[in-house]
N, C-alpha and C positions, 0 to 999 in steps of 0.2 A: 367125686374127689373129696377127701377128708385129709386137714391138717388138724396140727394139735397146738396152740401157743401155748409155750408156758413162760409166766409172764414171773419175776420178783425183782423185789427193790435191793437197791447198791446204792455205795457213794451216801452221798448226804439225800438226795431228794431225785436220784434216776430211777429207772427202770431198766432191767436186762429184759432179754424177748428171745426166747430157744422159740424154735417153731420147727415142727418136724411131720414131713408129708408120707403118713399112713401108710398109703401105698408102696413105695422104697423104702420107707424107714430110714430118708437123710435128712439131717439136721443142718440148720442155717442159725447162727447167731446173728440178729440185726443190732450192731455196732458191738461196740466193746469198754465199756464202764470199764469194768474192775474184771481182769483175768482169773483171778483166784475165787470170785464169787459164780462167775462163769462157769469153772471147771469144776467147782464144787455142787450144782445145781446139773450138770453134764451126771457128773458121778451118780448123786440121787437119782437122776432120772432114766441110769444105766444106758443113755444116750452117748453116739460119737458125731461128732461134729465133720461136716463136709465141708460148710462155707462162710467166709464174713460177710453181711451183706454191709457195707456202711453207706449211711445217710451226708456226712458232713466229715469235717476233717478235725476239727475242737477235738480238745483232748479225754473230754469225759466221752467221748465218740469211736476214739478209734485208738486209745492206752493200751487197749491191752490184746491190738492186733499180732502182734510181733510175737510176743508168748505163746497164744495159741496156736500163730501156726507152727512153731518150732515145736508143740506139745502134739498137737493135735495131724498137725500136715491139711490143713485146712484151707481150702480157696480163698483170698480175699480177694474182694468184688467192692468195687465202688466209685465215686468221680475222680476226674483228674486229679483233687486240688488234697485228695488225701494220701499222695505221694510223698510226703514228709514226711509218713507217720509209719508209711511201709509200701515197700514198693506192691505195688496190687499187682495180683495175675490177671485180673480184668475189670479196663477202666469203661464205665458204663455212663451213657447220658439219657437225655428225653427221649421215649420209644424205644428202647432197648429192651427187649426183656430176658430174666434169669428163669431155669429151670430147676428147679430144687424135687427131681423124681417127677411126676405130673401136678405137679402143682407151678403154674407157671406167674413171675411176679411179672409186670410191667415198671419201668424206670419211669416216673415221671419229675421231670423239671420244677422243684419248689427252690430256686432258690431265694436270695432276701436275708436270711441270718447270715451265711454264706453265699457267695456268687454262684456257686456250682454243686449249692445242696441237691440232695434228691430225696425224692418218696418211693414207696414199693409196694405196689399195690397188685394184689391177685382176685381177679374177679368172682374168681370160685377157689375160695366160699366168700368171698367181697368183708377182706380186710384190707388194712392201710398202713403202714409205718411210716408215720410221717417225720420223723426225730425231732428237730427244735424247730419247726417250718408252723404247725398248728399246735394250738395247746388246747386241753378242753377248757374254755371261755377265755381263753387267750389264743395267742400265736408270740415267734420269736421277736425278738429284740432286733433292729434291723445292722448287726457289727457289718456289712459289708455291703449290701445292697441297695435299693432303691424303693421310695414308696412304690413305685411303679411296678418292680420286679419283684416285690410281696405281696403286693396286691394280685397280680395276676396268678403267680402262683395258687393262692389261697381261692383263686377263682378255678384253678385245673381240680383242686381235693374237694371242691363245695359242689360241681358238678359231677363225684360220680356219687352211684346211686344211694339214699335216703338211710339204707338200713346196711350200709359199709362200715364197718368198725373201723374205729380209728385207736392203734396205737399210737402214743404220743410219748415221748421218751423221758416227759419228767412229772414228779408228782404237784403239780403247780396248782392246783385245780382252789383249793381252798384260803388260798391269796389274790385268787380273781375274781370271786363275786362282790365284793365291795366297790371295785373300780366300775366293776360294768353297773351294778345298782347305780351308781351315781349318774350314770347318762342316760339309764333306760328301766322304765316302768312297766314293764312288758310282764304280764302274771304269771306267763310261762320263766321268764326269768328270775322271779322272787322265787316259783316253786322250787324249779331247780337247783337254788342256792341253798336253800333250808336243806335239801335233798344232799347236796353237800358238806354242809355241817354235820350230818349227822351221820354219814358216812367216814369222816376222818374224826371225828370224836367217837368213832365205835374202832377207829383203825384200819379201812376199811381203803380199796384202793377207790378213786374214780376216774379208772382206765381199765379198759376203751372206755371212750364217747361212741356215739354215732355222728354222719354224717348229717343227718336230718335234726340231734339235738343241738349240733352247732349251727348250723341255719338257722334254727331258729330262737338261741339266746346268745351266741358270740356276739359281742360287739363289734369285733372287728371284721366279722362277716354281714354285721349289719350296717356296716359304716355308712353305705349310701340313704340307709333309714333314717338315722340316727342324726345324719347332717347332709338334709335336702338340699340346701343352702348352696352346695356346690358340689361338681361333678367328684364319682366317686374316688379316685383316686387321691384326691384334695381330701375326702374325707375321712381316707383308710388315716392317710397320713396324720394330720391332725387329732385323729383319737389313736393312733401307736405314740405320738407328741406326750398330748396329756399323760399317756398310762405312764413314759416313761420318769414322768414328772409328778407321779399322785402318789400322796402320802394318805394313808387311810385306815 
């Protein structure tokens, strides 16, 4: 089984994501920034579009559903709560999964920025679209959920396997190693930040992560490391607190 991501930036600081499984040759857009940057990137890549997958209902998420399928005649797919934004042909929850030709995603349950966000994870070839749910050396902002129901979440995408790419829907990555330096000395963490600077000062995306780089320098998947002191969901919370609070 072979897919193909193609990945480019929109908006101030997203990421579009075409993915298109080799085998049919159909295309799935996961969410929808900006339609005109979509359909022009469609074009380039002499791609037509089959499906929306959406992660979340936010507007940099799911803007420019409605165009494309009046352009394209394209599936939209994704949770309840993005019924506002266009009616979906199918509303998908945790365990669900989408076939996009043989490349099959699994629905899994991340919500926490939203109640009823989701991820879309295909084992083979073991990538992740996680949208605002995981960020690399971050995760989302909690606008609707509970430390609890981010927490777990972020505990469904940290257990699947080590070397899972993770797309993550925003270029955030180089506004988060100063927050995490501040709480944690980890060498793998210093490395990986330099690793970053020098990636976004050549231009340069850093997306995907892996699954196994954020295990082992996220703070907010190290939160029980990081603050022994009390059980971990006390401790997700309290360092999503600070970040939301640090000036750096």
């Amino acid at each position: 089984m072979s897919v193909q991501v193609h990945q480019f930036p929109c908006l101030d600081d997203n990421y579009g994501f075409l993915v298109r499984d080799e085998a049919s040759g159909l295309v799935a857009a996961i969410d929808t920034p900006d339609a005109g940057a979509i359909m022009a990137e469609l074009d380039r890549m002499h791609w037509a579009l089959a499906m929306i997958l959406n992660t979340h209902r936010h507007g940099d998420h799911v803007g420019g559903n409605q165009v494309l399928r009046a352009i394209t005649g394209a599936a939209v797919i994704g949770p309840a709560e993005i019924t506002g934004a266009a009616a979906p042909d199918r509303i998908v929850g945790h365990g669900d999964t989408v076939a996009l030709g043989e490349t099959v995603f699994t629905v899994i349950d991340t919500g926490g920025h939203t109640k009823l966000h989701v991820s879309y994870y295909a084992e083979e070839p073991g990538i992740v679209f996680v949208g605002d749910t995981l960020f690399a050396l971050g995760c989302g902002r909690l606008f609707e959920g509970t430390p609890r129901q981010m927490w777990e979440s972020l505990q469904r995408l940290a257990g699947l396997p080590g070397d899972t790419l993770i797309y993550c829907a925003h270029e955030y990555t180089a506004a988060n190693p100063p927050f995490a330096l501040s709480g944690d000395s980890a060498p793998e963490l210093r490395n990986r930040a330099l690793r970053v600077f020098d990636a976004r000062r050549l231009g340069q995306p850093t997306v995907p992560t892996t699954i196994a780089e954020e295990r082992a320098t996220n703070p907010f998947l190290r939160a029980p490391l990081l603050r022994s002191d009390v059980d971990p969901v006390a401790a997700f919370a309290a360092i999503r607190a600070a970040k939301d609070g640090f000036v750096g």
